[in-house]
C-alpha positions in Angstrom: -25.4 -21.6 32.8 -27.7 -21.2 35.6 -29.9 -23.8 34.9 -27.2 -26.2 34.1 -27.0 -28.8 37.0 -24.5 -32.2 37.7 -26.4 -34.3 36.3 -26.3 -32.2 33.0 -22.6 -31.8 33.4 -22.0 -35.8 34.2 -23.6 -36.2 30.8 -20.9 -34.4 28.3 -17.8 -35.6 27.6 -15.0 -32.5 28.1 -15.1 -31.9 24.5 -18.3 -31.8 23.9 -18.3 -29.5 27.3 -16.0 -27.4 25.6 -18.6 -26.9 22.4 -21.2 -26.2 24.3 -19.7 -23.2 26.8 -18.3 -21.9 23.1 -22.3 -21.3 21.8 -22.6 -19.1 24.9 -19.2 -17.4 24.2 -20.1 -15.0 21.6 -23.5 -13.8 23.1 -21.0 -12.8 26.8 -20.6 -9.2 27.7 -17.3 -10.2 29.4 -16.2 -12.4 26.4 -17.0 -9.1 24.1 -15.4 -7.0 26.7 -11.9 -9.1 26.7 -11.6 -9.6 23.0 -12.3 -6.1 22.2 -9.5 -5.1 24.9 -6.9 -7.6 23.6 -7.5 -6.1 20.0 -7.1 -2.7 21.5 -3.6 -4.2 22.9 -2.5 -5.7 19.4 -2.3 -2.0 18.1 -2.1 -3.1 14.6 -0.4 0.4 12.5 1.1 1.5 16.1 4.8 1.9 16.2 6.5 -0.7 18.8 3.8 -3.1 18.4 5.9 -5.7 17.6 9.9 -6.6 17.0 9.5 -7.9 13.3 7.3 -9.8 10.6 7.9 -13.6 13.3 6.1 -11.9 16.8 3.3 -10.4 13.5 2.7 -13.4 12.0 2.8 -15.6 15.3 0.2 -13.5 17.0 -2.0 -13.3 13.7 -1.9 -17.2 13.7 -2.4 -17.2 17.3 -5.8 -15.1 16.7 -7.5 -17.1 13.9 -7.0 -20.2 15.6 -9.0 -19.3 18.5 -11.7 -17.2 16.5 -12.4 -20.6 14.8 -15.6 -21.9 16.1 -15.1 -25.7 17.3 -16.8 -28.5 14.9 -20.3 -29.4 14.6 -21.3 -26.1 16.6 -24.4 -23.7 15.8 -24.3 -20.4 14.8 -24.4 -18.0 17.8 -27.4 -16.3 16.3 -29.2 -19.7 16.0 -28.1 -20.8 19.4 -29.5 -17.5 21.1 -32.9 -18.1 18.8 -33.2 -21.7 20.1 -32.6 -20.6 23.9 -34.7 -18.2 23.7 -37.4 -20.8 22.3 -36.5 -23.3 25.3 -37.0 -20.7 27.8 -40.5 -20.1 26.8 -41.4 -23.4 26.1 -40.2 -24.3 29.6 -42.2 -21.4 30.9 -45.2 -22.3 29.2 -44.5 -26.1 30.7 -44.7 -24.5 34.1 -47.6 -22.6 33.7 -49.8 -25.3 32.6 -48.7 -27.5 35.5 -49.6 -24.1 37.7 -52.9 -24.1 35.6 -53.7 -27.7 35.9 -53.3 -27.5 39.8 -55.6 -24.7 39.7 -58.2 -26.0 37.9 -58.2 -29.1 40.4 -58.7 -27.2 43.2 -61.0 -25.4 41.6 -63.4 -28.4 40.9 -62.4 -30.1 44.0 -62.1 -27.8 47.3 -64.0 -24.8 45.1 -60.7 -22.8 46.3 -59.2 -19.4 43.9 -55.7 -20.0 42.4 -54.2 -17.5 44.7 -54.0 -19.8 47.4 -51.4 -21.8 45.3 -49.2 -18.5 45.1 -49.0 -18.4 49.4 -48.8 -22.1 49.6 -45.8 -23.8 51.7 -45.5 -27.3 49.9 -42.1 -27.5 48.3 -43.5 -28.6 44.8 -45.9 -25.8 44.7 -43.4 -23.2 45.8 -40.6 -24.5 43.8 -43.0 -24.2 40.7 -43.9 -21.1 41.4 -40.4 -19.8 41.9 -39.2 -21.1 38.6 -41.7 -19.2 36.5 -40.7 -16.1 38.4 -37.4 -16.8 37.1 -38.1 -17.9 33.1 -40.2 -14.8 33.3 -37.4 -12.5 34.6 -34.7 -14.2 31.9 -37.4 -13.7 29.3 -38.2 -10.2 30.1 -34.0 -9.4 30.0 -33.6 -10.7 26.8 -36.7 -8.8 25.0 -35.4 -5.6 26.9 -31.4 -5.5 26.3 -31.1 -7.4 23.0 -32.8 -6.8 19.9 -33.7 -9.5 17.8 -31.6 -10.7 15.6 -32.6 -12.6 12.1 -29.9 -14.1 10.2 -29.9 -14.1 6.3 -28.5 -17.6 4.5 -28.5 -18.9 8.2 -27.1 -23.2 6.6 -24.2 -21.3 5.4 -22.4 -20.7 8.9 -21.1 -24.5 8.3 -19.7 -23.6 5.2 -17.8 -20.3 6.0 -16.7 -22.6 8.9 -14.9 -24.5 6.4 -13.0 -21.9 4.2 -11.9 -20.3 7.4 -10.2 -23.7 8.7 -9.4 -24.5 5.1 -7.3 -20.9 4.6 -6.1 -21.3 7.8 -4.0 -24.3 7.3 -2.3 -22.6 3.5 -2.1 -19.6 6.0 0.5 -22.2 8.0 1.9 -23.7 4.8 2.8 -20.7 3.4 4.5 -19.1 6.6 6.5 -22.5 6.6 7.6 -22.1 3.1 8.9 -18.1 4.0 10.7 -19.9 7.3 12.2 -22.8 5.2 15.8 -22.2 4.6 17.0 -23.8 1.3 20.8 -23.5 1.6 22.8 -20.5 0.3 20.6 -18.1 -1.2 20.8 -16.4 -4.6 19.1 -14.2 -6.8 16.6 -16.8 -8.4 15.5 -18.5 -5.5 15.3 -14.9 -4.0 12.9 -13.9 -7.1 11.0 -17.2 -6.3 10.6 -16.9 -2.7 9.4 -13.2 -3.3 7.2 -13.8 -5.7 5.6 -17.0 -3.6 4.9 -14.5 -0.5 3.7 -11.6 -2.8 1.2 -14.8 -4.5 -0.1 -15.7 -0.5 -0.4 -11.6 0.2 -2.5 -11.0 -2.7 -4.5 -14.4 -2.4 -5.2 -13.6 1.3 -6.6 -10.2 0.5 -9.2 -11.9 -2.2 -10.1 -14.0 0.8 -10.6 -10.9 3.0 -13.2 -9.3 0.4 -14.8 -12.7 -0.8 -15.3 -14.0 2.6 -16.9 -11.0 3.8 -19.1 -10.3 0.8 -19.9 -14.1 0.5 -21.3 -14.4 4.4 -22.2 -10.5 4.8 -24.5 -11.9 7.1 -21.8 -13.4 9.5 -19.8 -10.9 9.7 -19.5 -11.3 14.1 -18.0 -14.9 13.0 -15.6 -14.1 10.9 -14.1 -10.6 11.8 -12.0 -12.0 14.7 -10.7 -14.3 11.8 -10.0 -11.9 9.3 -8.4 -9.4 11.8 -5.6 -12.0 12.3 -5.5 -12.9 8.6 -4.5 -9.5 8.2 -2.0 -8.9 10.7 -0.4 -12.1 9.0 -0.9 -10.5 5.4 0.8 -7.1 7.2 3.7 -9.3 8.1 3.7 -10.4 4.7 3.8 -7.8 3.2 6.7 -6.8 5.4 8.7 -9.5 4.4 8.4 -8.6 0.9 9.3 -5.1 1.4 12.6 -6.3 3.1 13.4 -8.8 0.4 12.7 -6.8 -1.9 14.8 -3.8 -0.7 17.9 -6.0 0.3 17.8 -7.3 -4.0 17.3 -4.0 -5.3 20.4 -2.7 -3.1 22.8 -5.6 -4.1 21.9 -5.3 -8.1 22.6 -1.5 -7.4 25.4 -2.6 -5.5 26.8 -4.7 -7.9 25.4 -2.9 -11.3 26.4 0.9 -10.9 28.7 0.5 -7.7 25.8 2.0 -4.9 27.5 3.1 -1.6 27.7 0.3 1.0 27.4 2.5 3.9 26.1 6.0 3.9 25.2 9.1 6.2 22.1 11.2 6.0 21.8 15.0 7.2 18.5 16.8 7.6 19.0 20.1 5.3 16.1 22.8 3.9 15.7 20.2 1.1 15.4 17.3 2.7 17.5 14.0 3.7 20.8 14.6 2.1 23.3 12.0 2.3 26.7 12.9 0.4 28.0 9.4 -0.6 24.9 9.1 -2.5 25.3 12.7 -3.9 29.0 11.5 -5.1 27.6 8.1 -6.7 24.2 9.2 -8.7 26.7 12.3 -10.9 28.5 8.9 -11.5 29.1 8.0 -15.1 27.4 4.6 -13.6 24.8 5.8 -12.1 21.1 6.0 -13.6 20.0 9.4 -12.9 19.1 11.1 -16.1 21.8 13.2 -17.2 19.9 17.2 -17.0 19.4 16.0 -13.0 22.7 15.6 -12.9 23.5 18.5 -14.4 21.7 20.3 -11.8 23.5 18.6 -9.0 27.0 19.3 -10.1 25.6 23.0 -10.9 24.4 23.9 -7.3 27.4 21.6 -5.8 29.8 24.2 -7.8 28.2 27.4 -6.6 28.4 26.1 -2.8 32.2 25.9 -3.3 33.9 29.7 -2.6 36.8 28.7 -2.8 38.6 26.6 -5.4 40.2 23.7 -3.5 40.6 19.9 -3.9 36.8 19.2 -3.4 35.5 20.6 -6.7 38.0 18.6 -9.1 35.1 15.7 -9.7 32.5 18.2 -10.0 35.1 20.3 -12.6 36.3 17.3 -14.4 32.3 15.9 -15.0 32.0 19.4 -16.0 34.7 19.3 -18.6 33.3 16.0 -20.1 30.0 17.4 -21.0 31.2 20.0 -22.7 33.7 18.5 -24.7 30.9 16.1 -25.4 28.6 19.4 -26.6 31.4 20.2 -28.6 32.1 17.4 -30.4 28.2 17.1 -31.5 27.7 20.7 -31.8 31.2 22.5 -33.0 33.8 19.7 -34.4 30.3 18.3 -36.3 29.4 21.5 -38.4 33.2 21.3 -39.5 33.3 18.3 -40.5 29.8 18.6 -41.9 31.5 21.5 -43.7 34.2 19.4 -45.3 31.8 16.1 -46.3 29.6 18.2 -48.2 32.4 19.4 -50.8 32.4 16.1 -52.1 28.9 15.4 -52.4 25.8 16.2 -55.4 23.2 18.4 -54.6 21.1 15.4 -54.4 23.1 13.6 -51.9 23.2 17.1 -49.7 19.5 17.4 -49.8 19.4 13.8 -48.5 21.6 14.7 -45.3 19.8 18.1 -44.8 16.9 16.4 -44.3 17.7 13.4 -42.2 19.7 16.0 -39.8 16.5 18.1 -39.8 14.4 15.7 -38.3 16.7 14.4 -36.0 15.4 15.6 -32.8 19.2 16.4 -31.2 18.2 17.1 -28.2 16.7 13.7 -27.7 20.3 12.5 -27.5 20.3 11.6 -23.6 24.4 11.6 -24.0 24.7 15.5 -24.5 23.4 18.6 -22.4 21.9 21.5 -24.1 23.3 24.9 -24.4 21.9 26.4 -21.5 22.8 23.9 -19.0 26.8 23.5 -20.2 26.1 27.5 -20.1 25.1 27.4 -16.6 28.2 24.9 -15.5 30.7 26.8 -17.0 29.6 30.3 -15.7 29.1 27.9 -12.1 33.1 27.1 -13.0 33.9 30.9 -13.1 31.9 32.2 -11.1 30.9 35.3 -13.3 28.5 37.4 -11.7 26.8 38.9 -14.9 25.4 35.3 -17.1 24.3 34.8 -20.9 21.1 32.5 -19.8 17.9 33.8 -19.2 16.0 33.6 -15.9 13.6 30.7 -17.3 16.7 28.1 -17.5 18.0 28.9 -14.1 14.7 28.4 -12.9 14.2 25.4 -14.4 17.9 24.0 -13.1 16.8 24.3 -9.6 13.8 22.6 -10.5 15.7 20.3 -11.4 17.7 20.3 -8.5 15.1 19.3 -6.0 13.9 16.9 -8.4 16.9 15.3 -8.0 17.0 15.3 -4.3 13.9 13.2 -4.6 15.4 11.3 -7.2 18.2 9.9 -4.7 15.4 9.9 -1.3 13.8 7.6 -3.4 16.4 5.2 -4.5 17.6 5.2 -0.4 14.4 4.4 0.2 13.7 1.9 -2.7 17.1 0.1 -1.7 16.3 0.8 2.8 18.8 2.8 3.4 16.6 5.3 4.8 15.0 3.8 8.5 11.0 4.2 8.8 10.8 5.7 12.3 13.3 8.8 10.8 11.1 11.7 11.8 12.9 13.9 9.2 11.9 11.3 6.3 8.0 11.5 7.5 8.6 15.2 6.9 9.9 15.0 3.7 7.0 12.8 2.1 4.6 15.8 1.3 7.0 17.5 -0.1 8.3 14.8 -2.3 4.6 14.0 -3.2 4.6 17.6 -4.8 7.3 16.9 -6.9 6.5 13.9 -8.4 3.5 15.7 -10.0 5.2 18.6 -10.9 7.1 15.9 -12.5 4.2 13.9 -13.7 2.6 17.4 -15.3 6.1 18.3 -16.9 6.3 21.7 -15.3 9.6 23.1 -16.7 12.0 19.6 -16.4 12.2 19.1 -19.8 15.9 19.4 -21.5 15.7 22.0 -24.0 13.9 25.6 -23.6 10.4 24.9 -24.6 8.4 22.9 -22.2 7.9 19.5 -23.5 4.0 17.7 -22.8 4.1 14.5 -23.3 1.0 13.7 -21.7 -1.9 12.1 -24.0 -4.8 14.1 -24.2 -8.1 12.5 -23.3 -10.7 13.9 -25.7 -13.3 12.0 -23.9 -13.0 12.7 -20.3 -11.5 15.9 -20.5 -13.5 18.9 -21.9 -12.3 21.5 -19.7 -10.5 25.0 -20.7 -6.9 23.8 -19.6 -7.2 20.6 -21.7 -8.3 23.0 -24.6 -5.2 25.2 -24.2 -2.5 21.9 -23.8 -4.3 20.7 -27.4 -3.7 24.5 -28.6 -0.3 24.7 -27.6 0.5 20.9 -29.0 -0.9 22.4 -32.2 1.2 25.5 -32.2 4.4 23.7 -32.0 3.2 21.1 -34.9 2.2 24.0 -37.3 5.3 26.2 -36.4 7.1 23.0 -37.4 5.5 22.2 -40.3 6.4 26.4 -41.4 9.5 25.8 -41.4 9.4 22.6 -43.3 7.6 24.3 -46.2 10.4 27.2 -46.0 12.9 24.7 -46.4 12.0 22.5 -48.5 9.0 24.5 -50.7 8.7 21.5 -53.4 7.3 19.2 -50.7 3.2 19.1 -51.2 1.1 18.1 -48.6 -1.1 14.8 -49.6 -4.9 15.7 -49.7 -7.8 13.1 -49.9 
């Protein structure tokens, strides 16, 4: 800039101006300095740093328009190569004039070149002054800055390109989220969702493409792709919310999900009550042993019988009359059926009943848990179910309080700044594996594993013992198969 001068200035048009002050942009300590403090100030993953998805996207917009390098520029890297190239060649200019003044003297008045150095004529000292300074620019930028070599260097124009290109889809697509198209429904909800979800996963193949494509330029485009992805987080944001507000109307509308709700930090978490009272719903979609377990703890909170425990009593009473009809009134009538039936047509039933898995049935409990409710109901202090079950209900139990933290959270009824929420996520992350493992949550008394067993990454003694214990079960069942029915021969090859 120093060596720029009127004349060079009356020369350039202000656009062309403009170009030109942008090559010396990115090579500027105080250019660095105020882009790396306005990023600092974006605080991108900070809470409070910014009222909604609009201020994201507007400031993500804002940032990769002006990280896009004007038209018809050069590459930074190129543009510090070339001035570095004009410096010297200007400083070798110089000192050939110095050298050819020198060498005149020399043959003419037989007089050393020092004289030239002490000399008062304006040309002389004004030459000799200017090589002072190339040489002082040229020793700063040897000593300061390493050299820099740029790899693919003719594709800066290109990555040019693709960043103007994405950004103007980046502007269609936040028009198409702002666009309004009259009363909205369920399917243009869907389509709208699915359209913003389409731009969030297309702008993160850009991310990765764009900086594995031009690894090279990665100082030109990360001021790009910062913004991209404060616009993608705003995205994404906007598809959380959508999606939230369509899950809680279909649960709203489907199984009758509590409009407004309350939530109260207990030992096991958020607990919200009008959600308690809808999920042991007949409606609701919590599997039925978790909602044995609810009804279960909610009867042994209640000391004294009063008006509060008639749901929880009359839920109570329909699963067992339900066990009994499948478990009592069944064997009677089972009992009566087969006086009128051949031998054959008993054998037929015996075995179809056999291998129906009854517990399967997701519409009855098992004996221990309508056990467990009834003794809940009276309150007996001495019980007929073994320590295992009871241990396995309140297993159950907190499952279930992560069952309905989930669905508040899956629906937004649960706010994201709730400190007592943050707390709750480790704890809820447990859980789920214990769930995924099937550690004591399966329905009947055995512990069900369901898992598939990977023979070929898997060699380890605890994979050995789940294949044992898989085993076990099959030959025990296949036992009592042969006990029962000793005519049956197994086919050999």
């Amino acid at each position: 800039m120093s060596n720029l001068s009127m004349a060079h200035l009356q020369k350039f048009p202000i656009k062309e101006l403009g170009t030109k002050l942008w090559r010396l942009a990115v090579n500027s300590y105080a250019f660095r300095k105020s882009l790396k403090l306005s990023l600092e100030k974006l605080g991108v993953g900070i809470e409070g740093w910014t009222n909604g998805e609009a201020n994201g996207i507007e400031c993500g917009i804002e940032m990769m328009e002006k990280s896009l390098p004007p038209k018809e520029t050069l590459d930074p890297v190129i543009f510090e190569e070339e001035r570095v190239l004009f410096i010297k060649a200007k400083r070798r200019i110089v000192e050939r004039q110095l050298k050819y003044l020198a060498e005149w003297r020399e043959l003419i008045g037989r007089q050393s070149s020092e004289c030239d150095v002490s000399s008062s004529q304006v040309v002389i000292q004004g030459l000799n002054k200017l090589k002072e300074e190339l040489s002082q620019l040229e020793n700063e930028d040897g000593d300061k800055q390493s050299v820099v070599f740029r790899q693919s260097a003719t594709q800066y124009n290109q990555l040019c390109a693709e960043m103007r290109s994405f950004l103007e889809v980046a502007k269609s697509a936040i028009d198409d989220a702002k666009s309004d198209n009259g009363e909205p429904n369920d399917q243009s909800m869907i389509i709208r969702l699915a359209r913003i979800k389409s731009f969030a996963m297309s702008a993160e193949n850009f991310r990765i493409s764009i900086l594995r494509k031009f690894v090279s330029f990665v100082d030109v485009s990360m001021p790009f792709v910062s913004g991209l992805l404060i616009v993608e987080i705003a995205f994404n944001e906007i598809a959380l919310k959508w999606k939230q507000e369509a899950k809680r109307h279909h649960a709203t509308t489907s199984s009758a999900f509590p409009r407004y709700l309350q939530t109260t930090p207990t030992s096991s978490g958020l607990v919200s009550n009008e959600v308690t009272n809808w999920a042991i719903r007949d409606g609701s979609p919590m599997p039925l042993h978790l909602k044995s377990a609810v009804v279960r703890r909610k009867l042994a909170e209640i000391e004294n019988k009063n008006s509060s425990s008639i749901i929880e009593i009359q839920w109570t009473r329909a699963q067992w009359k339900k066990w009994y009809e499948k478990n009592i009134a069944k064997a009677e009538q089972k009992d009566f059926v087969y006086r009128t039936k051949t031998e054959e047509e008993k054998d037929e039933m015996d075995i179809e009943e056999f291998f129906t898995n009854q517990e399967q049935d997701s519409q009855v409990l098992p004996d221990s848990d309508v056990s467990m409710l009834l003794e809940a109901i009276e309150q007996k202090k001495f019980t007929l179910v073994d320590e295992k079950s009871r241990k396995q209900s309140d297993e159950r139990y907190e499952m279930a309080m992560v069952w309905m933290r989930y669905v508040m959270s899956e629906v937004g009824a649960i706010s994201i700044e709730d400190a007592t929420w943050n707390q709750c996520i480790d704890g809820d992350q447990k859980l789920f594996e214990i769930l995924a493992s099937h550690e004591g949550l399966s329905d009947d008394g055995e512990v069900e594993d369901t898992k598939v067993v990977d023979v070929y990454r898997n060699s380890s003694l605890r994979e050995c013992r789940r294949v044992a214990l898989i085993l076990e079960r099959l030959a025990s069942r296949t036992r009592e198969v042969l006990e029962r029915w000793p005519e049956v021969v197994a086919l050999k090859t």
